[in-house]
C-alpha positions in Angstrom: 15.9 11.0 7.2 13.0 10.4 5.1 12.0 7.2 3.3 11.4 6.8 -0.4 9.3 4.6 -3.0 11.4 1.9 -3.4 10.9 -1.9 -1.8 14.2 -3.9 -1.4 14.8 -7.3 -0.6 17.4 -8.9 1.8 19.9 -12.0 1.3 19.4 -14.2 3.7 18.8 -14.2 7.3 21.0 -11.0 8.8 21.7 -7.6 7.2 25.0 -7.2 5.3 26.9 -4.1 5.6 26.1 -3.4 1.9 22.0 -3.5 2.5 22.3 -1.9 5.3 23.7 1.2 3.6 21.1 0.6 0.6 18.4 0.6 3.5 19.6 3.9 4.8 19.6 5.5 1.2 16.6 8.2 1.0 15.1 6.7 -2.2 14.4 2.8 -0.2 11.1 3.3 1.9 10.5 -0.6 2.8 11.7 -4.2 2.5 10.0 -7.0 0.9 11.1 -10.2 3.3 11.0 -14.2 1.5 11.6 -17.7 2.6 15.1 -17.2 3.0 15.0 -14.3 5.5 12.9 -16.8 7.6 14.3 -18.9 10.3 12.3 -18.9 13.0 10.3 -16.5 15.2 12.3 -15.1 17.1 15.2 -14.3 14.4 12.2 -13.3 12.3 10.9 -11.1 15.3 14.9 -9.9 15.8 15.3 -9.1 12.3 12.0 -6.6 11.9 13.1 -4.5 14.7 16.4 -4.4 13.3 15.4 -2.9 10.0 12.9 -0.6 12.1 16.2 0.9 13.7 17.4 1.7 10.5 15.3 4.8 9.7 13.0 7.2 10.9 10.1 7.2 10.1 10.5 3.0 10.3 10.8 1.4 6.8 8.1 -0.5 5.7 8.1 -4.6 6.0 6.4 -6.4 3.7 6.0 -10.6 3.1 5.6 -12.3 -0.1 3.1 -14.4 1.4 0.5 -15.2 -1.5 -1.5 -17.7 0.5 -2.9 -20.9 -0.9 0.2 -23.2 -2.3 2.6 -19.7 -1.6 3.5 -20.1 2.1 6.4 -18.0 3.0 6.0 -18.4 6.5 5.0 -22.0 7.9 6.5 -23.0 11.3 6.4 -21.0 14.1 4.5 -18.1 13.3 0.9 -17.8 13.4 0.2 -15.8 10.3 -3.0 -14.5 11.8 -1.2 -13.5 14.7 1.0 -11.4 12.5 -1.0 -9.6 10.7 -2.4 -8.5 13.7 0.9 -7.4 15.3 1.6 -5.5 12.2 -1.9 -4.0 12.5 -1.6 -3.2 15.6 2.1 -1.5 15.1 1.1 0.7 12.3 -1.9 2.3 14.6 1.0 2.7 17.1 2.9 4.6 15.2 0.2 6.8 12.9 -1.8 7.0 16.5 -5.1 6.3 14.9 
C-alpha cells in the first residue's frame, strides 16, 4: 500500500467506516487531528495507533495546534511531551 499527498480530517472522536475506507485510499497520506478528535489522553493515545494500523508505511498525524490563543490540546497532554513522542516515533521508523 502506499500513501499519497492528501491530509484528511476525522469527525469526531472514533473512526467511521466511511474514513476509514477514505484512509485506506492510495491518494490520503496523513490526517490532520482538531479539538473534536480530542478527549483525553489515552483516547487520543488509542486513536493514533489506530490510524497507524491503517496503512503501511503509517499515515502521517498531524495537529492543528497554532499555539498562542490556538490550543487544540489543553488537558492532559503535555504538548512538549508530544512533540517529543512524535519525534522520537518518526526516528523509529526512518531509523535515523
Amino acid at each position: 500500500m502506499t500513501i499519497g499527498p492528501l491530509m484528511i480530517d476525522l469527525a469526531g472522536t472514533e473512526i467511521s467506516p466511511q474514513e476509514r475506507a477514505w484512509l485506506e485510499h492510495s491518494a490520503v497520506g496523513g490526517v490532520i487531528l482538531f479539538t473534536r478528535n480530542y478527549v483525553d489522553k489515552n483516547q487520543f493515545k488509542d486513536l493514533v495507533a489506530e490510524i497507524h494500523t491503517i496503512k503501511a508505511p503509517r499515515l502521517l498525524v498531524a495537529i492543528d495546534q497554532e499555539g498562542g490563543r490556538v490550543q487544540r490540546l489543553r488537558e492532559g497532554l503535555s504538548v512538549a511531551l508530544f512533540y517529543l513522542h512524535v519525534i522520537m516515533s518518526i526516528k523509529t521508523n526512518l531509523r535515523i
